[in-house]
N, C-alpha and C positions, 0 to 999 in steps of 0.2 A: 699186667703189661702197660698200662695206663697210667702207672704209678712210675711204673719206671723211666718211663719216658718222660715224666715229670719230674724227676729226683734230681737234677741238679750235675746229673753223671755226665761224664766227656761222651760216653759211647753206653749204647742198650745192648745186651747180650738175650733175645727172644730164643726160647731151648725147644727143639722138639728132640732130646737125644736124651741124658736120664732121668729125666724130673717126667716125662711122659712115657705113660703103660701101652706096651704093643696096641692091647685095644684102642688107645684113644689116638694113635698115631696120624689115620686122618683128619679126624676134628680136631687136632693140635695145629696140624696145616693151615686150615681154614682162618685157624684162629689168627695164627701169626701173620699171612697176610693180611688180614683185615688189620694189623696193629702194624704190619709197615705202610699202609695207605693212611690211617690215621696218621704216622709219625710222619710221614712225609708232610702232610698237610701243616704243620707245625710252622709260626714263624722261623726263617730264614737263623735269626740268631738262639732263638731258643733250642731248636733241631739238636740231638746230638743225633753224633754218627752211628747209621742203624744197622747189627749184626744179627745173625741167625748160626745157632750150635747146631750145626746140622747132624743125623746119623751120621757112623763110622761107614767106609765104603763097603768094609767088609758084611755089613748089616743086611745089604741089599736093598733098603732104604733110600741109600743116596737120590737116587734119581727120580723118586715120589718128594723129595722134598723139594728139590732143586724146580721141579716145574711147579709146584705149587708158591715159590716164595721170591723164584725172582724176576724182579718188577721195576719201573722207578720209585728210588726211594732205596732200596736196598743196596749196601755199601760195601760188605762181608761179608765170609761167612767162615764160621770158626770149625774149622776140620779137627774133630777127635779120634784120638788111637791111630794117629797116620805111623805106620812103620814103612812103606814100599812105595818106589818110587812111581810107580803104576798107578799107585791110587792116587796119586796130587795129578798125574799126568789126564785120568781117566776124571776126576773131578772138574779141573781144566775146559775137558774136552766135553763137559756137561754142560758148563756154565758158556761155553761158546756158542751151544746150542738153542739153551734158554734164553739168552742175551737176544740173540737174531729175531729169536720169536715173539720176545715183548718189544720189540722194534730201540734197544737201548744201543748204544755202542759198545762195542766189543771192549772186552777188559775192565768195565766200570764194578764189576763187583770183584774184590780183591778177595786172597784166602789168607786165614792166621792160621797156621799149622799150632795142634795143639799137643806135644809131649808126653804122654802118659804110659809109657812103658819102656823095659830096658832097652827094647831093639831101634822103637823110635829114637830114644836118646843117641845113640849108638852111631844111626845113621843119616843124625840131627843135618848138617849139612849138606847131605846129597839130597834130603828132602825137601832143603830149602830152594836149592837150584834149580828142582824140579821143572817150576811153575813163573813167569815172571809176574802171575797174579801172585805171588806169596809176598808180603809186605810184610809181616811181624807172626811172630811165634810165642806160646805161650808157653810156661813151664810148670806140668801139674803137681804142684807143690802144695797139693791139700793134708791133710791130717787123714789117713786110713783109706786114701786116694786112690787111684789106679796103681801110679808110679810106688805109691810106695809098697803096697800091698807085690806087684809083680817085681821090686826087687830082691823083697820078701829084708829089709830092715825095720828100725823102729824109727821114731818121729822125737822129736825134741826142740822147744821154743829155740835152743842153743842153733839148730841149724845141720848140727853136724853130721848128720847120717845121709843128708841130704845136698851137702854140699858139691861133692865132687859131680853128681848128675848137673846142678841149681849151673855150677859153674860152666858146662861143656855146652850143656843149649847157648846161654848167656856167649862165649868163646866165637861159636859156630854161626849164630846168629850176626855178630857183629863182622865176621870174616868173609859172611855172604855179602857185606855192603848193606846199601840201602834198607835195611829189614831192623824193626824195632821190636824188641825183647821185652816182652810183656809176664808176669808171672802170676800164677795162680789165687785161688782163692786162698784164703784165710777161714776155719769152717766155724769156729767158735766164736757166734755172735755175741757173747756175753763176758768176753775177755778182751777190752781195747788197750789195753796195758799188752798185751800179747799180739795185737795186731799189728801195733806200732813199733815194739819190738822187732818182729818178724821182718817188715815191712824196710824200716832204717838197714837192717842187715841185707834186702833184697836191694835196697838203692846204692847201700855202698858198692855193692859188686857189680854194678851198671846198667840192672831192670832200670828200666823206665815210667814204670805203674806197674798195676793188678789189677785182676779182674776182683769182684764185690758182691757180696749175697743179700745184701743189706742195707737200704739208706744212709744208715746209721753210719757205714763203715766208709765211705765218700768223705766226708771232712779229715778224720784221721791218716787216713790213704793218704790223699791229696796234702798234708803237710807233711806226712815221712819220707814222699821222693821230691818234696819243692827243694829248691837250693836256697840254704838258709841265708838269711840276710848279707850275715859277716861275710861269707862266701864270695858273694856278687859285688861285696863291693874292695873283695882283695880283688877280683882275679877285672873290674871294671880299672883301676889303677895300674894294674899290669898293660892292661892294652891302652891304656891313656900314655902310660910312661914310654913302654915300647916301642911304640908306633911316631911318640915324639922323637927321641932317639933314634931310630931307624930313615925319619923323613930330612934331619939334618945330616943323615950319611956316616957318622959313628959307626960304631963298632956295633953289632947285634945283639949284644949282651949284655945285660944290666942287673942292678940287684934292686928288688923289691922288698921293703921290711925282713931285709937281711937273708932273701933267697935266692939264689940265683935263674935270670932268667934270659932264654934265650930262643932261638924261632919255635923248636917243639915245645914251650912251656907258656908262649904267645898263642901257639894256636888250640893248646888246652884250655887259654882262658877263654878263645873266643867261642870254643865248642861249648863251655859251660853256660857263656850268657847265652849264646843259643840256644841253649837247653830252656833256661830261664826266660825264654821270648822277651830278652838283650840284644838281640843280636844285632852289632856295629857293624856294618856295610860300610 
């Protein structure tokens, strides 16, 4: 945990849900607090944002994690196997509680719904609305995963078995508004030709990252969803030209190295240098 909090990663994901054995379930607790108090203590700019994969609600868990782990310092917390709207409502209503009691303000620790089964996909949007702690959602696009294993198809670098679930989180997520689309592990530390892969295909269809099993896989990650150079500097000329044209009172619509452009093609460029921490105010 020590390590990870050192890696260089946007955000730490601390797991007490399958990497920990029923038996070790309270000393996983312990442990992870102690590693959000650590990570808190961290310089201000070195800090990443700190999560915790909490049990499933239906585990009966939830509520032995929830008072053991949240504290200040603690930012999220990544809810898996959510299918019912009960359970984000009933998670919610945990963390209302916990919040009061370590004297934080109410709402500071937010939830990422995490996708891993046909019904959760299913009922991907009502679960988002659920909560207005849900900010981002993940989609378990692991190799031999939950989701795939319960939709009972096969897995391929190509994407395809997995696409139409990959795209309806992605869909549902962006329809909720404010909520960012986050995707799954990659489980094959030893194929980065396959991660990158993977990963280009997860950006083009409008993920915003992954989660990462591995130091390793952070540098690769982190260029397959950056916006490539050429990119930022077509759609920077777009809103340089646009905006010139728009403030002499012209017409709205222009052409850019021969594409036509016009107010919805102006405010995709500006979403994109937003994306690209661009963003012309």
């Amino acid at each position: 945990m020590a390590k990870a909090a050192e890696s260089g990663a946007d955000a730490v994901i601390f797991d007490l849900e399958d990497s920990v054995p029923i038996s070790a379930k309270a000393e996983a607790r312990g442990l992870v607090a102690q590693a959000i108090d650590k990570t808190a203590a961290m310089p201000a700019g070195a800090r990443p944002v700190v999560t915790v994969r909490t049990n499933a609600v239906a585990t009966g868990l939830l509520a032995d994690d929830l008072a053991a782990i949240v504290r200040p310092g603690l930012d999220a917390v990544f809810l898996p196997k959510a299918e019912h709207v009960e359970e984000l409502q009933q998670t919610a209503a945990l963390l209302d509680r916990q919040e009061a009691a370590a004297g934080m303000k109410q709402g500071t620790v937010e939830i990422v719904i995490m996708f891993e089964s046909a019904l959760g996909v299913h009922r991907c949007l009502d679960l988002i609305k659920a909560s207005p702690r849900v900010t981002a959602t993940c989609f378990g696009s692991a190799r031999d995963g939950d989701l795939q294993t319960d939709l009972g198809c096969n897995w391929s670098i190509e994407g395809t078995e997995l696409l139409y679930a990959r795209s309806k989180v992605l869909l549902e997520t962006r329809a909720a508004g404010n909520v960012f689309p986050f995707d799954g592990v990659f489980s094959d530390l030893n194929d980065e030709q396959g991660l990158v892969r993977d990963s280009t295909l997860s950006a083009r269809l409008g993920y915003v990252g992954r989660t990462v099993i591995h130091p390793k896989q952070i540098a690769p990650v982190r260029q397959a969803y950056a916006v490539p150079a050429a990119e930022v500097a077509y759609y920077e000329r777009v809103v340089r030209e646009f905006e010139a044209v728009e403030k002499s009172g012209a017409a709205a619509a222009i052409t850019v190295e021969g594409k036509l452009v016009d107010y919805a093609m102006y405010q995709r460029a500006k979403r994109v240098l937003a994306y690209a921490g661009l963003d012309r105010k």
